[in-house]
N, CA and C atoms as a LAMMPS dump frame, in Angstrom:
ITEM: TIMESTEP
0
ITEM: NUMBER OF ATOMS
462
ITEM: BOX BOUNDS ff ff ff
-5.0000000000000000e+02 5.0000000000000000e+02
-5.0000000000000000e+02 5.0000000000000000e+02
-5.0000000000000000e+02 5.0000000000000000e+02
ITEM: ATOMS id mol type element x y z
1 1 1 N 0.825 -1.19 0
2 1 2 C 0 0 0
3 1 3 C 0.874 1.26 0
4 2 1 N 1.82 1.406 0.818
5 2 2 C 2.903 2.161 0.943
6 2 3 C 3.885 2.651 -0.291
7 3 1 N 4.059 1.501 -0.695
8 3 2 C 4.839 1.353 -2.207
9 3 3 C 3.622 2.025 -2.827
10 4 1 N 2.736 1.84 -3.739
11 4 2 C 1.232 2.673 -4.333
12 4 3 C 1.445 3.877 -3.884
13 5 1 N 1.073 4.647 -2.649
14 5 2 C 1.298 5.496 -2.52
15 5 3 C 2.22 6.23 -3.271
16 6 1 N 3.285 6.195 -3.141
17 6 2 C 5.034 6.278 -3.068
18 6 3 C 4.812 6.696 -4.698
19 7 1 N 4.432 5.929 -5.465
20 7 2 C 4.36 5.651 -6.481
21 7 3 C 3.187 6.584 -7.267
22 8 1 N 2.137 6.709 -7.102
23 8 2 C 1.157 7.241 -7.393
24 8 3 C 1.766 9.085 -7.098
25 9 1 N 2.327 9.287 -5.974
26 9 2 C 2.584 10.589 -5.72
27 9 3 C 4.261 11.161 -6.793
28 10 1 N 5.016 10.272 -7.051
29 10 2 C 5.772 10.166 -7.539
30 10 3 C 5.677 10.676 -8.98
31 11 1 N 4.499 9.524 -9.545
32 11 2 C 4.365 9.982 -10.934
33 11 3 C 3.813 11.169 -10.83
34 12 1 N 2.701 11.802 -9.608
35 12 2 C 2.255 13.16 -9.961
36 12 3 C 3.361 14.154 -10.248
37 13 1 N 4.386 14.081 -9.253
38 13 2 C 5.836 15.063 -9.425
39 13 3 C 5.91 15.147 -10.805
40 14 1 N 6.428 13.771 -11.515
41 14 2 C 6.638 13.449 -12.56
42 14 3 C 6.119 14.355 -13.655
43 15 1 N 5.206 13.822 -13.569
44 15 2 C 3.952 14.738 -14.435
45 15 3 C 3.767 16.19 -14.551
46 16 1 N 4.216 16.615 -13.032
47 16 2 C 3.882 18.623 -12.654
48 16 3 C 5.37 19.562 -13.117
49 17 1 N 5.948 18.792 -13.105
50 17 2 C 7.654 19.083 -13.012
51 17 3 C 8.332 18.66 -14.695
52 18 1 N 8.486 18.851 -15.791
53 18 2 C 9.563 18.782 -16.508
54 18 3 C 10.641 19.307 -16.33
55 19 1 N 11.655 18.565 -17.441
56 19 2 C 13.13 19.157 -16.705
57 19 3 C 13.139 19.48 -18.344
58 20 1 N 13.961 20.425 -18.631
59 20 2 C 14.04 20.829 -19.551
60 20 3 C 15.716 20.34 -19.965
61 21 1 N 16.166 20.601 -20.863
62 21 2 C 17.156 20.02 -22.015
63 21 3 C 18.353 20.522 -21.013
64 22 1 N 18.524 22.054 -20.512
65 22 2 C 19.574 22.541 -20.063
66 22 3 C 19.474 21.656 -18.403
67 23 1 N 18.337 21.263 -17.914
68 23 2 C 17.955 20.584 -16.438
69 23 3 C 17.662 21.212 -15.471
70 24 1 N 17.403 22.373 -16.086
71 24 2 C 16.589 23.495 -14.784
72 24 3 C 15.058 22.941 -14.893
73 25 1 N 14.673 23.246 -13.551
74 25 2 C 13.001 23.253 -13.916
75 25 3 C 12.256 24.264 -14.316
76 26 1 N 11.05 23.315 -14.897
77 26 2 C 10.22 24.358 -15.67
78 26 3 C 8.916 24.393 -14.606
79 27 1 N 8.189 25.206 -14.695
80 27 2 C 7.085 25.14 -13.298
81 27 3 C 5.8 24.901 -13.989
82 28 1 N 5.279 23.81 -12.907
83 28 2 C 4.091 23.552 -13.294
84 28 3 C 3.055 24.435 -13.922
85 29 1 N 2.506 23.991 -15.004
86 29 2 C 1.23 25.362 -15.907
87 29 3 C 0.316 25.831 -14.914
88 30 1 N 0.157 25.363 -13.905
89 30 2 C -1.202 25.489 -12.936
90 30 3 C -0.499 26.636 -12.313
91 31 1 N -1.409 27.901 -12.019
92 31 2 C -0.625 29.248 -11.497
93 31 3 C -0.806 28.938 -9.706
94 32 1 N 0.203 29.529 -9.361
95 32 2 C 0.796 29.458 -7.758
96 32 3 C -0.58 30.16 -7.219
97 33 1 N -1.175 29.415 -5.922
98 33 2 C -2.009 29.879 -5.453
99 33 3 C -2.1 30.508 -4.329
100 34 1 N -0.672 30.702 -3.95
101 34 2 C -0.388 30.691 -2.193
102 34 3 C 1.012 31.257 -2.589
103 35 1 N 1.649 32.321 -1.791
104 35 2 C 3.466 32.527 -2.276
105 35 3 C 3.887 32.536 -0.736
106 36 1 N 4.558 31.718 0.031
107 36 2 C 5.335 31.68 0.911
108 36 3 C 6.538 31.802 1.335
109 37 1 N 6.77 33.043 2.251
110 37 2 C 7.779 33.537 2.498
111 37 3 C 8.449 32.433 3.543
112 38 1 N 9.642 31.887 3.066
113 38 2 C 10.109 31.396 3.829
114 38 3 C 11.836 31.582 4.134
115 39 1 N 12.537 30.681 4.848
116 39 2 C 14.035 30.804 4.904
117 39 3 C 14.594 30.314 5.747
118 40 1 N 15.46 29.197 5.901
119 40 2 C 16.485 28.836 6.918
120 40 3 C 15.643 27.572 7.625
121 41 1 N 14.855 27.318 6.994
122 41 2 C 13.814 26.114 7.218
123 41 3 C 12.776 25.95 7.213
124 42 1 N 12.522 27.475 7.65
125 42 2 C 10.954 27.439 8.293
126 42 3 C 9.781 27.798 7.552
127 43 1 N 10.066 27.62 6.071
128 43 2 C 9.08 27.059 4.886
129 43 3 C 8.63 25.568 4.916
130 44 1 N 9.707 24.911 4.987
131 44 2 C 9.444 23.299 4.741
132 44 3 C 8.412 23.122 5.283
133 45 1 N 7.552 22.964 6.699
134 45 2 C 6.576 22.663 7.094
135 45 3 C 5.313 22.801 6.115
136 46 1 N 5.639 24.455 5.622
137 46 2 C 4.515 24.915 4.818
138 46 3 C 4.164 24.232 3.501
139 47 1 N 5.45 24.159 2.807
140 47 2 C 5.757 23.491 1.348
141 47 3 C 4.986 22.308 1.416
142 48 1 N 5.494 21.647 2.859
143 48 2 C 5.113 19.896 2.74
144 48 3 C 3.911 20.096 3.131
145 49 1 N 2.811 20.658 3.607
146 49 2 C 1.151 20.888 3.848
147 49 3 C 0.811 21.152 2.267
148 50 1 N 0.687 22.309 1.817
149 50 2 C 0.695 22.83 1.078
150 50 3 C 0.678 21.52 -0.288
151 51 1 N 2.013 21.137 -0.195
152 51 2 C 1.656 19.945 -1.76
153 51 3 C 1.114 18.661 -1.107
154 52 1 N 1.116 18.645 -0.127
155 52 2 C -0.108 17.329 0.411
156 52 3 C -1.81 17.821 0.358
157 53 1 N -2.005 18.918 0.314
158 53 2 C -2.928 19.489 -0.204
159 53 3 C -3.196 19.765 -1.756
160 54 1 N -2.819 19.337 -2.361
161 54 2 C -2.435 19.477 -4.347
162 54 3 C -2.764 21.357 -4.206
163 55 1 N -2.229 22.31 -3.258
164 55 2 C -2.391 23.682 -3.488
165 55 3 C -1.064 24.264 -4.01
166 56 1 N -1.11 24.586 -5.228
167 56 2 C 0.365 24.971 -5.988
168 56 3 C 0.976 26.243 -5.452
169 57 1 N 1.619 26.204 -5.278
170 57 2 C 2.228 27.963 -4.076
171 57 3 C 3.634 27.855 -4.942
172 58 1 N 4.112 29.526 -4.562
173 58 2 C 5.265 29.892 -5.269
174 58 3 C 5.979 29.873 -3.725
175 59 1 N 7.467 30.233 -3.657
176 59 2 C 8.374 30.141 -2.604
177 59 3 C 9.285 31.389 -2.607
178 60 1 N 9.616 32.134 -2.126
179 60 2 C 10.898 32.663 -2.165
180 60 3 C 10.705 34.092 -1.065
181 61 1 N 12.014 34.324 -0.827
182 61 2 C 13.132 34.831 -1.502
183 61 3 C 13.821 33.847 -0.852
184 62 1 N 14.494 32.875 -1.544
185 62 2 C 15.653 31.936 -0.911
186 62 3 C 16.671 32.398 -1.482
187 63 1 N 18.008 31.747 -0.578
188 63 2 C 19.255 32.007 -0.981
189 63 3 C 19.15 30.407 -1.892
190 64 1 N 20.389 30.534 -2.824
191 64 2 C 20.366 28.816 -3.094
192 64 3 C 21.674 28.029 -2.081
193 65 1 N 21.632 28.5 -1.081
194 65 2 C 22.16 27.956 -0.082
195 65 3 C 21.663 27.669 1.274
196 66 1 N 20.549 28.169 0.785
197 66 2 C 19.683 28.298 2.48
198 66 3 C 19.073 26.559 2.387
199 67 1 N 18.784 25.98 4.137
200 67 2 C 18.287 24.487 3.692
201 67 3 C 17.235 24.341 3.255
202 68 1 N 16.279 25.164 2.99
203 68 2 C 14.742 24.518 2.373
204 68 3 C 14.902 25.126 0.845
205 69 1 N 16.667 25.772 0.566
206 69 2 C 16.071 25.674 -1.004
207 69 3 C 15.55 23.95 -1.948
208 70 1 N 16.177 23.02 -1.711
209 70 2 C 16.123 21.905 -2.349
210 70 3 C 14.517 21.445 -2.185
211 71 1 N 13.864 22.025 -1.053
212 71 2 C 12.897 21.283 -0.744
213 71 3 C 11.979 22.31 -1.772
214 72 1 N 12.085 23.85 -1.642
215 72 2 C 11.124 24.89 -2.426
216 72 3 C 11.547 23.72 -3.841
217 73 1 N 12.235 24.165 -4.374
218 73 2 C 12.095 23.584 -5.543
219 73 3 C 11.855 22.334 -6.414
220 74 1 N 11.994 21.657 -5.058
221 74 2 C 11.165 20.417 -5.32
222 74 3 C 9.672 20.344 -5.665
223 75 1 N 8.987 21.415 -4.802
224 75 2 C 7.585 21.135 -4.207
225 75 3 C 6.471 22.496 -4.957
226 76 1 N 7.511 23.511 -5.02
227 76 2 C 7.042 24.328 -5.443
228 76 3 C 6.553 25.252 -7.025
229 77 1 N 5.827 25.64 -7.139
230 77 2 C 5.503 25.976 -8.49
231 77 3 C 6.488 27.081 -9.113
232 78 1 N 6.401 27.723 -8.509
233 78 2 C 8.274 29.058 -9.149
234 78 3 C 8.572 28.74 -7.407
235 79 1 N 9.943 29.075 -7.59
236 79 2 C 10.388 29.545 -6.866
237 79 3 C 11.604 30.819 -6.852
238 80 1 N 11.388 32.045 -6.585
239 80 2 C 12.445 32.892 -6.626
240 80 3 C 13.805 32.977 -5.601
241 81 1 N 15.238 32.475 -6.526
242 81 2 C 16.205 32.574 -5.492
243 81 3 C 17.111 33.607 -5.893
244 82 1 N 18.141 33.265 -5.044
245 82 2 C 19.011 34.501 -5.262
246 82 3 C 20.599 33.316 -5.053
247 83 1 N 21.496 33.748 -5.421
248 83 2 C 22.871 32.706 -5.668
249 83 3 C 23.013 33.021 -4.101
250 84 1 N 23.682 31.935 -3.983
251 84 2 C 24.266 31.933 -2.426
252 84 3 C 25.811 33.104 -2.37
253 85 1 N 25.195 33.721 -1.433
254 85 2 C 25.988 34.481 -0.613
255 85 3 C 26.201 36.357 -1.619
256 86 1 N 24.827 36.463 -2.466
257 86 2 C 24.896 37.49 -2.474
258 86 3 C 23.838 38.155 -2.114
259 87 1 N 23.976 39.52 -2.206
260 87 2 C 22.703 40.465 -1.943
261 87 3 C 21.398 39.905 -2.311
262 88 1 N 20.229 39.878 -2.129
263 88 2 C 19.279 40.185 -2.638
264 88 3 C 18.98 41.263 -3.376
265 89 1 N 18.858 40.92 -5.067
266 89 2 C 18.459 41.884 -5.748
267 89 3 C 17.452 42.198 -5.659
268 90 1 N 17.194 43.826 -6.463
269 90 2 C 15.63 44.072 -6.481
270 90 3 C 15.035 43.826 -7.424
271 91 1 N 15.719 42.936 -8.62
272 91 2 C 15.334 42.091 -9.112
273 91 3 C 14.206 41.254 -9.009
274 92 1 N 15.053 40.439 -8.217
275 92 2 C 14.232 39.687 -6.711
276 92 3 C 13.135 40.031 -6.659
277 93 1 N 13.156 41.006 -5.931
278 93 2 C 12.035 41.296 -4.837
279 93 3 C 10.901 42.022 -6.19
280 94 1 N 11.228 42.233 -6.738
281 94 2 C 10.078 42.588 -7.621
282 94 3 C 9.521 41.689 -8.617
283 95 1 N 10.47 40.66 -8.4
284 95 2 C 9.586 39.333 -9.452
285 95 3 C 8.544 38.683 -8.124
286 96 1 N 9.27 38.413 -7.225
287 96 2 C 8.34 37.567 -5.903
288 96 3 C 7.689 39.277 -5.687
289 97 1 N 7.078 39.72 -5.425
290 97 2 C 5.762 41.037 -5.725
291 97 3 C 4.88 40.542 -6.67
292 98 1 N 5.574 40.489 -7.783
293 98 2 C 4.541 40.124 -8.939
294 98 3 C 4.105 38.876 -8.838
295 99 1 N 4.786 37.76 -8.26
296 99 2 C 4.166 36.41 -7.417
297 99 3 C 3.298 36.962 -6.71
298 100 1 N 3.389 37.282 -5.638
299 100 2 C 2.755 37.664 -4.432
300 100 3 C 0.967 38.403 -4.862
301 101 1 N 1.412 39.525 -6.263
302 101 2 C 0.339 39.849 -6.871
303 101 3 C -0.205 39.207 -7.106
304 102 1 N -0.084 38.253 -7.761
305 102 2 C -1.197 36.923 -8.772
306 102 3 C -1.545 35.776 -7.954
307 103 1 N -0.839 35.814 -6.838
308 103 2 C -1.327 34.425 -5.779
309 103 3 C -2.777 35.332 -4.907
310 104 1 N -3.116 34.41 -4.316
311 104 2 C -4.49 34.494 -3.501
312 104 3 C -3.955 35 -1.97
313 105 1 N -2.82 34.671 -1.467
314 105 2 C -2.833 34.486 -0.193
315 105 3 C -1.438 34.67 -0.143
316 106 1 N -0.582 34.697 1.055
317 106 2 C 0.555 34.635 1.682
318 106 3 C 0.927 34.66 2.534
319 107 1 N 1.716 33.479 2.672
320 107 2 C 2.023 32.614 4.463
321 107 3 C 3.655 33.329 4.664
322 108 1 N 3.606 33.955 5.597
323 108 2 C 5.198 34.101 5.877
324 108 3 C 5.377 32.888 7.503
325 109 1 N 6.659 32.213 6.835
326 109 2 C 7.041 31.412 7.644
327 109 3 C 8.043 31.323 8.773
328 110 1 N 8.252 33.171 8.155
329 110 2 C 9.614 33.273 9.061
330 110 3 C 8.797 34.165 10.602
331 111 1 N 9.544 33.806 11.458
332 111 2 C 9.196 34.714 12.904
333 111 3 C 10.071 35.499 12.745
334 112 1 N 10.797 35.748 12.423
335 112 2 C 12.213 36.824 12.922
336 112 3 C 12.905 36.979 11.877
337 113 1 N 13.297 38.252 10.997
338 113 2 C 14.276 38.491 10.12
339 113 3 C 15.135 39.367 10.523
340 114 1 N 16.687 38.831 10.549
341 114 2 C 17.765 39.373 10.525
342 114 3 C 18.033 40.428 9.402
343 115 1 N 19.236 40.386 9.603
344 115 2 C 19.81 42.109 8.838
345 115 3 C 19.791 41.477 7.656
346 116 1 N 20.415 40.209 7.072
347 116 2 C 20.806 40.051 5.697
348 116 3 C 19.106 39.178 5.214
349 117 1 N 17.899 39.779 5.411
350 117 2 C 16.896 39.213 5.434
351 117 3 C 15.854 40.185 5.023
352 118 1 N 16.222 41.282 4.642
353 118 2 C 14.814 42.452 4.559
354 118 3 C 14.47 42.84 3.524
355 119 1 N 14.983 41.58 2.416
356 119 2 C 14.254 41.806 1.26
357 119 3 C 13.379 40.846 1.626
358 120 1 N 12.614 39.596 2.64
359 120 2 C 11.829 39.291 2.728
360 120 3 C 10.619 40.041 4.146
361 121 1 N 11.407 40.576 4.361
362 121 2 C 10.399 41.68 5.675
363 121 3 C 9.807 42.393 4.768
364 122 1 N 10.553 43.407 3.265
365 122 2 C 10.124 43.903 2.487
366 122 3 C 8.592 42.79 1.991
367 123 1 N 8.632 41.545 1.924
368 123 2 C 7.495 40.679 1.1
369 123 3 C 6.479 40.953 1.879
370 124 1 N 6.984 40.766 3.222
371 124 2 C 5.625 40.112 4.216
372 124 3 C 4.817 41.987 4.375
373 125 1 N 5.884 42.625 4.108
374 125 2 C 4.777 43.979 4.753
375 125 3 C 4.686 44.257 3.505
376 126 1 N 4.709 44.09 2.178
377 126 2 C 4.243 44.041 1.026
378 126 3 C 2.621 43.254 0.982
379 127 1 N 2.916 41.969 1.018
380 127 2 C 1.615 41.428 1.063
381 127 3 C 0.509 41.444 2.095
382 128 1 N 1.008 41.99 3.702
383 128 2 C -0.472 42.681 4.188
384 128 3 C -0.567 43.883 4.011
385 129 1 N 0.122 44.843 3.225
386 129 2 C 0.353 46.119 2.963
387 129 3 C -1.485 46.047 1.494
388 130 1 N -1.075 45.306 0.902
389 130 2 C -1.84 44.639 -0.246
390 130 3 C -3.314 44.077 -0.112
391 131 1 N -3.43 43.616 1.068
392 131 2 C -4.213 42.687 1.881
393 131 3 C -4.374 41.075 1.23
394 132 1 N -2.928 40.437 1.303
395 132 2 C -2.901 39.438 1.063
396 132 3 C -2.344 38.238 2.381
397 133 1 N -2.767 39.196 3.698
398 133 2 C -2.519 38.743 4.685
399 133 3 C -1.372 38.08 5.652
400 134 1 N -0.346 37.876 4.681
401 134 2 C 1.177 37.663 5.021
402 134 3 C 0.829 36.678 6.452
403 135 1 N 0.238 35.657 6.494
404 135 2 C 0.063 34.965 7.677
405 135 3 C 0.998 33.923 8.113
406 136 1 N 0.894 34.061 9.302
407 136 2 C 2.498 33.261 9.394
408 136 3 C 1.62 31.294 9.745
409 137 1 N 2.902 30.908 9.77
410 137 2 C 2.509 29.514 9.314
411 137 3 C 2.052 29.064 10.849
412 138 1 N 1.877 29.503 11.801
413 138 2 C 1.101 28.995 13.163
414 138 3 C -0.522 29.513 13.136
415 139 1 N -0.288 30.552 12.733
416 139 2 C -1.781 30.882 11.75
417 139 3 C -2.124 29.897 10.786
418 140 1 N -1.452 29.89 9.759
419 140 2 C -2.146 28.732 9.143
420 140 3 C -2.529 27.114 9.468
421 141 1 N -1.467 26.627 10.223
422 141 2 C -2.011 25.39 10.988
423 141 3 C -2.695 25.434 11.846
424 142 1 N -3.463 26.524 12.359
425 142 2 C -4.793 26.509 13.5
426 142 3 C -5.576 26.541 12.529
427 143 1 N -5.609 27.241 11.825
428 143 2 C -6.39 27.244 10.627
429 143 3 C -7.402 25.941 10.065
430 144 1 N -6.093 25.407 9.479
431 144 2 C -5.814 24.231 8.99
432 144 3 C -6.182 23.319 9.704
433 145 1 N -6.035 22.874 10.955
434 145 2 C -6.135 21.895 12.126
435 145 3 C -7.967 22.212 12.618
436 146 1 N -8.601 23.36 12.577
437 146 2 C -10.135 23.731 13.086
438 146 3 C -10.444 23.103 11.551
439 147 1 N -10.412 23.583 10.125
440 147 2 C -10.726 22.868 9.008
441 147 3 C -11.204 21.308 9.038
442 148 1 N -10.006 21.216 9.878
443 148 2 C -10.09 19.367 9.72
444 148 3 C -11.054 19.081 11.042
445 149 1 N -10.859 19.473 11.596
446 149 2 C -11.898 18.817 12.757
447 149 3 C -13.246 19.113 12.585
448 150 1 N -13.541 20.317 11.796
449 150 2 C -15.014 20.655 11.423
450 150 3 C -15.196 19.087 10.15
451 151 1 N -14.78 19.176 9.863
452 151 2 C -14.975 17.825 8.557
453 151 3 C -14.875 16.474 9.032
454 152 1 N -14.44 16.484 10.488
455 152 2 C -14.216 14.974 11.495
456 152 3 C -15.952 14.753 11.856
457 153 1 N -16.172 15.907 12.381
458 153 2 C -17.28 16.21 13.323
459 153 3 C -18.377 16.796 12.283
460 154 1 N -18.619 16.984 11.094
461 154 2 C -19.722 17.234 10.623
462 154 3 C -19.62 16.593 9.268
């Protein structure tokens, strides 16, 4: 049963994800519905809800050195990074905006941003600036967790 699983979720990757000729990814056609600010881990929780839910979300501003880049881009529909160990461009920050524009919602995952971090403080007071609610991910799992128990119980 386990193996099925494994397998069944596998080929969905398969299927959402091409790799293109050069082996970058190409992002799933289905537009990001959710853009989550994350960094230094504390996306992963979100990422892994999020595609256990088939809800396609964009990711960024990651470094490509930070640890949940491998996982954003695994899981995620774009993800915007930045090379490890430089600035955040405003590049950047104005492509994840224009994410942030076209998604429905936005989970920031981080509690605390440091100094080399405020091009994503810039996101989160961007998107409740917007009213796209910039909710952090303990918000969303109460959320998430009353959801499910209303559907246990009714």
């Amino acid at each position: 049963m386990r193996r099925q699983l494994f397998r069944e979720i596998l080929v969905q990757r398969i299927a959402a994800v091409k790799i293109s000729a050069s082996g970058s990814q190409v992002p799933d056609p289905v537009s990001s519905q959710i853009f989550v600010i994350g960094g230094a881990g504390s996306g992963i929780p979100v990422y892994n809800r999020l595609w256990r839910e088939n809800i396609p979300f964009a990711a960024g501003i990651l470094q490509e050195n930070d640890v949940e880049y491998k996982a954003a881009v695994a899981l995620a529909s774009e993800v915007v990074a930045e090379k490890a160990f430089y600035p955040v461009g405003q590049d950047k920050v104005q492509a994840a905006k224009r994410l942030i524009d076209s998604c429905k919602k936005c989970i920031c995952a981080v509690e605390e941003f440091g100094p080399l971090n405020e091009a994503n403080r810039e996101l989160a007071e961007y998107a409740r600036r917007i009213g796209k609610t910039g909710k952090t991910y303990e918000q969303y799992t109460q959320r998430y967790l009353q959801k499910l128990s209303t559907k246990e119980n009714g």
